[in-house]
VOGU-3710 file (C-alpha; in Angstrom, 3 decimals, decimal comma):
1> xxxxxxxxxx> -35,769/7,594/289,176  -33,397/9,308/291,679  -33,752/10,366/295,548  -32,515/13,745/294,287  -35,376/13,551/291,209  -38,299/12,196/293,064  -37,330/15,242/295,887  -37,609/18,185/292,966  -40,693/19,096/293,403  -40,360/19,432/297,483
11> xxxxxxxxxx> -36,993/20,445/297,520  -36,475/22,191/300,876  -34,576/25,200/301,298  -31,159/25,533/303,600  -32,354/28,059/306,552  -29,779/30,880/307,601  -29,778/28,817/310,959  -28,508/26,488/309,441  -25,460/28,875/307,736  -25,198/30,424/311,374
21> xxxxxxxxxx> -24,565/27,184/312,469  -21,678/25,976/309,695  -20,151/29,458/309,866  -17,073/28,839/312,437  -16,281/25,316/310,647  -16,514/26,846/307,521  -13,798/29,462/308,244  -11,548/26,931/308,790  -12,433/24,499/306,352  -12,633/27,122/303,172
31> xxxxxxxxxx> -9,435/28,793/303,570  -7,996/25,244/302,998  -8,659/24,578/300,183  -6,998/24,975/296,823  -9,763/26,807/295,103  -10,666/29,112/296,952  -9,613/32,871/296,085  -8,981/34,593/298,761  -6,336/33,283/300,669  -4,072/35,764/303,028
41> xxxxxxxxxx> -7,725/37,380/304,035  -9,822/36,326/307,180  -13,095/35,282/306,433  -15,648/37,274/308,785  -18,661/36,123/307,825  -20,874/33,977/305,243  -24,608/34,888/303,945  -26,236/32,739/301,850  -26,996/32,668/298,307  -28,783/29,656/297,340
51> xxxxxxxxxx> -29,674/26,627/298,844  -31,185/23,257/298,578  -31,310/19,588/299,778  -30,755/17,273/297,569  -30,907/14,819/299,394  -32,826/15,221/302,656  -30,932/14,641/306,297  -31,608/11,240/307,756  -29,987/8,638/309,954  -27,453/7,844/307,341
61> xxxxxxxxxx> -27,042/10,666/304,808  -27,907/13,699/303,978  -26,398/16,042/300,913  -27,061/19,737/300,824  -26,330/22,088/298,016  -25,098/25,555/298,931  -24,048/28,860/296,908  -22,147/30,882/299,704  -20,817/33,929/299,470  -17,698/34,573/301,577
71> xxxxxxxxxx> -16,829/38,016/303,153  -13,809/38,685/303,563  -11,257/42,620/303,754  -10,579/44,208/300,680  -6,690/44,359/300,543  -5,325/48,079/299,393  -5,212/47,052/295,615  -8,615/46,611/295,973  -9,629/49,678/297,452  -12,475/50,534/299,851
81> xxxxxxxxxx> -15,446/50,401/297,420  -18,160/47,814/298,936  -17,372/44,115/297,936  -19,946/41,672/297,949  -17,369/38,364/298,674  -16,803/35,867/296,584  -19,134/33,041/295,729  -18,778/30,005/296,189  -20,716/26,077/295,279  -20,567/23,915/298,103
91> xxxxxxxxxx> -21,717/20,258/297,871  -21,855/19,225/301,829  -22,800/15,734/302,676  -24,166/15,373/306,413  -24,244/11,704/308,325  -23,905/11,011/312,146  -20,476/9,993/312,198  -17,859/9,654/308,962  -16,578/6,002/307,919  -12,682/5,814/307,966
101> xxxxxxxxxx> -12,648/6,172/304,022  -14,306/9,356/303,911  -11,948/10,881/307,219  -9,997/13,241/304,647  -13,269/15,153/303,808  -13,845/16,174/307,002  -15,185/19,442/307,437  -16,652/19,087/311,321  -18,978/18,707/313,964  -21,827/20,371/313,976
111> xxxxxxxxxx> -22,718/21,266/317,797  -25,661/23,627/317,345  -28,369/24,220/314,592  -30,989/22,282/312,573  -28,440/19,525/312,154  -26,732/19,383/315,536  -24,570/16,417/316,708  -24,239/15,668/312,731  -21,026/15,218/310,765  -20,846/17,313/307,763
121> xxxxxxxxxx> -17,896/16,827/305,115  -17,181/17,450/301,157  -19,691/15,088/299,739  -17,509/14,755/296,250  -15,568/11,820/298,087  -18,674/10,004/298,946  -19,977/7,514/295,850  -23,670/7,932/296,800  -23,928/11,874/296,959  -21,827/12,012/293,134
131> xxxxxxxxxx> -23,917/9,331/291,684  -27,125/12,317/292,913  -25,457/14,121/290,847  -25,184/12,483/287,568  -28,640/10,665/287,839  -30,024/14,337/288,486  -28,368/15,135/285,043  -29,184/11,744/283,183  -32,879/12,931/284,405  -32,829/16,250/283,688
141> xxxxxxxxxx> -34,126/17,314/287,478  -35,207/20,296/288,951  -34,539/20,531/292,615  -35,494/23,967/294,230  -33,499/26,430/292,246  -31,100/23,769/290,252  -31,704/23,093/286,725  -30,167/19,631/285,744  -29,657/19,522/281,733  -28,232/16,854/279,553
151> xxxxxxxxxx> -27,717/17,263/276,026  -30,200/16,339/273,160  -29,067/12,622/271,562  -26,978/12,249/274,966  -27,063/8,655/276,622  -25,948/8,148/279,961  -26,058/4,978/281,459  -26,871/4,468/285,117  -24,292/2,732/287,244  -21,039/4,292/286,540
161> xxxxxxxxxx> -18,816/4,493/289,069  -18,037/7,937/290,722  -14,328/9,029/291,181  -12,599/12,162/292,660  -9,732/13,658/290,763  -7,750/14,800/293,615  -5,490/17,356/291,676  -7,728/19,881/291,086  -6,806/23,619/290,973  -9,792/26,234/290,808
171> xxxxxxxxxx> -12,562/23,688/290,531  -13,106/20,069/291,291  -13,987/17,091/288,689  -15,798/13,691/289,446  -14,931/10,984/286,396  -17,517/8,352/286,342  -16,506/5,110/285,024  -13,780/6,457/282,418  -16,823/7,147/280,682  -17,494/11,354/281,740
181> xxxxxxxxxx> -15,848/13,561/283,580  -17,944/16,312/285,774  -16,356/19,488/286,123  -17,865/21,564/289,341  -17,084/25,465/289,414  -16,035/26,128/292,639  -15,967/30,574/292,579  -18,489/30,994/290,730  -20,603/34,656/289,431  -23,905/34,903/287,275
191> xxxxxxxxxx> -23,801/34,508/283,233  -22,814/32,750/280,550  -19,780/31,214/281,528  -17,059/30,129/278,417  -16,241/26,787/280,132  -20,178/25,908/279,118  -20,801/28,467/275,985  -17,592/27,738/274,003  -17,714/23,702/274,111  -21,627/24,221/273,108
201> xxxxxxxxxx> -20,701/26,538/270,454  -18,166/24,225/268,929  -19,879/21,192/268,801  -22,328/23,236/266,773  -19,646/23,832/264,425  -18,963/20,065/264,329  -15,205/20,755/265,880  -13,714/17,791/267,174  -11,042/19,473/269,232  -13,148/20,214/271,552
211> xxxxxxxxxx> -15,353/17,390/273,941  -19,093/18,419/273,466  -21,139/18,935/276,529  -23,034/16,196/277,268  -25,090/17,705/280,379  -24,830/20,545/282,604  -25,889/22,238/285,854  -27,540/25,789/286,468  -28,839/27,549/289,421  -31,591/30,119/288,189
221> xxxxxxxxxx> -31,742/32,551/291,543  -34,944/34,959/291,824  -31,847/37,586/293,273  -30,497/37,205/290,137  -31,368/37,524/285,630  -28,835/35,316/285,064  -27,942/31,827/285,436  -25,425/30,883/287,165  -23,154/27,797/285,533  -22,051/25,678/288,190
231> xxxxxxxxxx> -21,375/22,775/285,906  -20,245/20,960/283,074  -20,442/17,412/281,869  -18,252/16,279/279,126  -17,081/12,914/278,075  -13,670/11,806/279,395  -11,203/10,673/277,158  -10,179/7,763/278,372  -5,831/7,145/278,432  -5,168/10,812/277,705
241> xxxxxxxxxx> -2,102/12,846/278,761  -2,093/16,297/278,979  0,310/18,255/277,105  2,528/19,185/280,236  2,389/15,975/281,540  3,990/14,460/277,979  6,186/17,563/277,429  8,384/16,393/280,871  8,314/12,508/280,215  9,382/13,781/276,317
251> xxxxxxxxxx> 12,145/15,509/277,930  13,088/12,732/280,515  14,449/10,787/278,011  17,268/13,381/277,199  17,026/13,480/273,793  16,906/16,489/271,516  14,423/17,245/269,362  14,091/18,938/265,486  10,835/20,332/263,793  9,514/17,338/262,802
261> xxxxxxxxxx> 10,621/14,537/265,389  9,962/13,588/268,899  7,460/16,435/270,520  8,288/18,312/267,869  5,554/16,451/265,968  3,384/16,868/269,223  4,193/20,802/269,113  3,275/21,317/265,565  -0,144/19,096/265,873  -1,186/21,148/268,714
271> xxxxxxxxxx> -0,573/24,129/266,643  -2,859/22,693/264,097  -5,673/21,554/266,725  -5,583/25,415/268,038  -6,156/26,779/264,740  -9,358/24,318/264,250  -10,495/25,545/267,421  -10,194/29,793/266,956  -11,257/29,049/263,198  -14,741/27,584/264,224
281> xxxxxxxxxx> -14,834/30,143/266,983  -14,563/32,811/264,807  -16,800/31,114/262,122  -19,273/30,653/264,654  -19,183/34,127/266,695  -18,867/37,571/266,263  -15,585/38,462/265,484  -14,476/42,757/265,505  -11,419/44,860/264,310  -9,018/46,394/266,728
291> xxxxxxxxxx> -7,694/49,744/265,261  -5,763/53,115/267,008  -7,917/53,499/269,913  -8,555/49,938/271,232  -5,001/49,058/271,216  -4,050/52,134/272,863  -6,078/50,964/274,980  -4,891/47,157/275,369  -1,429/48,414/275,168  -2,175/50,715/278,264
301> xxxxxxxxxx> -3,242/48,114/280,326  -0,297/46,155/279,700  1,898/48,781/280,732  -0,548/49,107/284,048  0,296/45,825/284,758  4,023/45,738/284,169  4,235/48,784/286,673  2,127/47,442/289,484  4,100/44,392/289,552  7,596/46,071/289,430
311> xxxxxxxxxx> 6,408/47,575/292,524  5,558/44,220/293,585  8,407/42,510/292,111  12,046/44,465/292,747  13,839/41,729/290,130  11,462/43,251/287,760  12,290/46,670/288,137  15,452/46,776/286,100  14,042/45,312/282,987  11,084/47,227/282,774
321> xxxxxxxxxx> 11,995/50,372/280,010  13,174/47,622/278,042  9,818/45,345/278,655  7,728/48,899/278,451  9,245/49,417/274,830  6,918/46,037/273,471  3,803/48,014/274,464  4,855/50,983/273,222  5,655/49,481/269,716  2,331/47,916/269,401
331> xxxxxxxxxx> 0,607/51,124/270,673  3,002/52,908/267,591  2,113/50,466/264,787  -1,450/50,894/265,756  -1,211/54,675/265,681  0,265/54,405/261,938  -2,960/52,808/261,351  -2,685/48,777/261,515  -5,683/47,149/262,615  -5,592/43,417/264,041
341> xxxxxxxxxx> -8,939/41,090/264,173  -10,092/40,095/267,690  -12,239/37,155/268,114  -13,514/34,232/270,935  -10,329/32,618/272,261  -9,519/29,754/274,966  -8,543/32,546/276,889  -5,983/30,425/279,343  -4,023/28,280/276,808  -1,142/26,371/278,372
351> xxxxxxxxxx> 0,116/22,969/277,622  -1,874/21,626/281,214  -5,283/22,715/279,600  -4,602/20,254/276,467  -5,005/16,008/276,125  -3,708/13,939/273,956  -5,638/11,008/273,487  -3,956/7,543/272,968  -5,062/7,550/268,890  -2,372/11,171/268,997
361> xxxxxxxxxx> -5,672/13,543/268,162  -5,227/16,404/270,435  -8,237/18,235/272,587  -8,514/21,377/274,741  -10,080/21,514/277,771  -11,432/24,129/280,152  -12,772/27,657/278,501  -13,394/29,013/281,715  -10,325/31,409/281,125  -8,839/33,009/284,263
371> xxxxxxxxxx> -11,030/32,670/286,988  -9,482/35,730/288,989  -10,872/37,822/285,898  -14,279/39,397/285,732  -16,512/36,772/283,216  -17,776/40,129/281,362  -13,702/40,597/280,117  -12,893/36,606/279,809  -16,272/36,807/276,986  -14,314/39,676/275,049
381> xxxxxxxxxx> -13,159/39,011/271,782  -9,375/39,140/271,465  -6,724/38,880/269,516  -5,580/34,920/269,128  -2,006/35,801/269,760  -3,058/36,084/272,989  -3,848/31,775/273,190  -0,785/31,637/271,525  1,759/33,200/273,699  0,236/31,709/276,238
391> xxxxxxxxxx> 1,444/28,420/275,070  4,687/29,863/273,809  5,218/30,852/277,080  4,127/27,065/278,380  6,883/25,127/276,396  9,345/27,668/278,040  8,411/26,065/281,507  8,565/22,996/280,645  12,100/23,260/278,920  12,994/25,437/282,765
401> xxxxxxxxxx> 11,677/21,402/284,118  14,749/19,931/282,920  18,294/20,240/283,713  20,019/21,512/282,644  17,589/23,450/280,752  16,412/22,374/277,561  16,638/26,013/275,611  16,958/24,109/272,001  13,634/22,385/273,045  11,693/25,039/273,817
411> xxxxxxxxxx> 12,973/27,026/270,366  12,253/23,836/268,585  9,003/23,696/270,020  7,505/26,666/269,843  8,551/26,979/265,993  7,176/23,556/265,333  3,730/24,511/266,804  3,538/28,074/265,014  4,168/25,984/262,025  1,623/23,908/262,747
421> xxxxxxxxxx> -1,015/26,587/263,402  0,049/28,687/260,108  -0,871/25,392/257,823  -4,185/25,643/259,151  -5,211/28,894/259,982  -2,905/30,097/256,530  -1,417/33,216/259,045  2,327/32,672/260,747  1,801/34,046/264,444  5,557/34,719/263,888
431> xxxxxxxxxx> 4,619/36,802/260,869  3,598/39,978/263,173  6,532/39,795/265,689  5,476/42,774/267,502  1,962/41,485/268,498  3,346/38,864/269,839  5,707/39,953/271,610  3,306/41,877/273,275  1,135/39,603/274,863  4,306/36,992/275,589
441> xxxxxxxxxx> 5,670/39,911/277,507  2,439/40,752/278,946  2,593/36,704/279,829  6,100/36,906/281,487  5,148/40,068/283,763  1,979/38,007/284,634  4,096/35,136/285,749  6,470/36,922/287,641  4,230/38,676/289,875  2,280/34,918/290,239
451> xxxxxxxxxx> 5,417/33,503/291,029  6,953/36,066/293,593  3,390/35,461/295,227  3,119/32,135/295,470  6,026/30,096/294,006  9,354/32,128/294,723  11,912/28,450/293,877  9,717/29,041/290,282  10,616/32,573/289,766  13,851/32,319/287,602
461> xxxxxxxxxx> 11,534/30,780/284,836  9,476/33,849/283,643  12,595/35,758/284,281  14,778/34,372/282,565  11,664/34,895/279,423  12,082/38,945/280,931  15,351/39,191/280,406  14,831/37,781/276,948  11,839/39,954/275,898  13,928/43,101/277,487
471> xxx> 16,680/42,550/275,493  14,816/42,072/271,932  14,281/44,484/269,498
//
């Protein structure tokens, strides 16, 4: 049995001297890294939300478990209605002094507190403190307020080797012996979060496309009804590339492609993967009907957001009547009384999110949707033109990749994989133009704004999809 399993039943609590204590390192340390939201903001202060030792401090290691919330100003878009600060998992391994190996997790020296004269760093780079975690889900432990599940039917073998992926975005993984990959939430809120719920849901429907949970991690908070995912085990597929990945080394080699040759055979597969997945989604969940007044409504917002980011965005600012007129069409077929069918969705579709495993069966990956959104509006049924554009707008980037730019690719593509999703789902996304050209629109602004913000060298992509979308009819 485990250190971490043998300690559930006595699992102490972190003390807010202990926070008190972290506090200064943590404001530098958290800003740094490349999930957390609120970068541009000071932090002023942490208060705690959950905490636990997993593995006790001693001479030579110690791992604590922490839910923090971070407070930080609300910016003017926000406005100046209370915030509570974002929340955030923190797995922090304590020893007296680091090894060389584990120097880049760092976080500092502790000179005051419970753990004074201690080293504390991000315990995902340590073996010992990730192989706590998957024994604790092999075991199915409860330690303090974490609940440790793994699936019914699900072996996992001791002794797998721990590694960190290093090129995480919003959350961090741990693969363990090319055998499964742990995915850790990083921001995290209270519910039922879609990176857990979907996957569970499809394997239920038997779909394929989709790697089936094998264990998970909750934190069940007496502040709090819900659960809080913090998260997800799921077998790795070993010698898988992810669609963006394959897209550029596709269009390394120079060559163009038709509908039914090179990626175009990729393109149209992973049309036909998509379809399996929103066809057991909406076989397996509620689905409802959109008519007048919800798409006014949807429409609205996407003309909310165009407007705010021309403000942002002065290359926007020209284009926008002619971007504005996409809205306004769908908001106009919807008043003549069309109705669309809304439904669960991936909800953050792009070519990065896919694998293709070495056998050429395709799988998508991480239902979290957009983190920045509230989890209440990522669980909303929705139209799945929305997934679609989404990687419309994804084999658009990559063409930008190349130069010169691969236009004929991207066209090629993105017919290819429409194709492919029409022979399974038996509807053409390119059969209700307006719809789509909606949400790819509502994609583009989206980008544009993300891209002034963060990537400005990256900005001529979406707009050269603006000036496109502008111009059609």
């Amino acid at each position: 049995m485990s250190e971490a399993a043998t300690h559930s039943s006595t699992a102490a609590v972190a003390r807010p001297e202990l926070l008190a204590s972290l506090d200064p390192l943590l404001r530098e340390w958290l800003p740094r890294q490349r999930w957390f939201a609120g970068k541009g903001r000071p932090v002023t202060g942490f208060s705690l939300v959950g905490g636990v030792e997993l593995l006790p401090p001693t001479a030579n290691l110690g791992l604590l478990h922490l839910l923090v919330c971070a407070h930080q100003p609300l910016t003017p878009a926000q406005g100046a209605a209370p915030h509570p600060g974002d929340c955030y998992q923190l797995l922090i391994g304590v020893r007296e002094a680091l090894p060389p190996r584990l120097a880049p997790a760092l976080i500092g020296h502790l000179e005051e507190g419970p753990l004074a004269g201690r080293t504390v760093y991000e315990a995902l780079y340590d073996a010992r403190p990730a192989d706590v975690l998957l024994e604790a889900i092999r075991t199915r432990a409860r330690i303090g307020d974490l609940r440790f599940e793994c699936a019914l039917r699900q072996e996992i073998r001791g002794g797998l080797v721990p590694r960190l992926v290093t090129s995480e975005q919003s959350n961090s993984s741990i693969i363990y012996g090319d055998t499964f990959i742990l995915k850790l939430l990083r921001r995290i809120v209270p519910g039922n979060n879609p990176d857990l719920e979907l996957p569970l849901v499809l394997a239920r429907e038997g779909c394929a496309r989709v790697p089936a949970p094998a264990g998970w991690l909750l934190a069940d908070l007496a502040s709090d009804h819900d659960s809080y995912v913090l998260g997800v085990l799921q077998p790795f597929v070993q010698g898988a590339t992810d669609g963006w990945e394959l897209a550029l080394r596709e269009l390394a080699k120079g060559e163009d492609i038709g509908d039914v040759s090179g990626f175009g055979d990729e393109a149209r597969a992973l049309g036909r993967a998509t379809a399996e997945v929103h066809t057991a989604l909406a076989r397996a969940l509620p689905t409802v009907t959109l008519g007048h007044a919800q798409m006014g409504l949807l429409a609205d917002g996407m003309t909310e957001r165009l407007e705010a980011a021309a403000r942002a965005v002065p290359a926007l600012r020209s284009y926008a009547p002619g971007l504005r007129t996409a809205f306004e069409a769908l908001a106009d077929l919807a008043a003549e009384g069309r109705t669309w069918t809304a439904q669960r969705i991936h909800g953050d579709l792009h070519l990065g999110q896919c694998l293709r495993a070495p056998s050429g069966e395709w799988s998508l990956i991480d239902f979290e949707g957009e983190p920045s959104k509230p989890l209440a509006e990522r669980r909303m049924p929705q139209p799945p033109a929305r997934d679609i554009a989404g990687m419309l707008r994804s084999f658009d980037y990559a063409a930008h990749s190349h130069r010169p730019v691969a236009a004929g690719w991207a066209d090629a593509c993105r017919a290819a994989y429409c194709t492919g999703y029409a022979e399974v789902s038996g509807a053409d996304p390119r059969t209700d133009p307006v719809l789509l050209r909606a949400y790819e629109t509502d994609k583009a602004v989206y980008e544009v704004l993300y891209e002034a913000r963060h990537r400005p060298d990256w900005l001529p992509v979406p707009m050269a999809a603006i000036r496109r979308l502008a111009a059609s009819p």
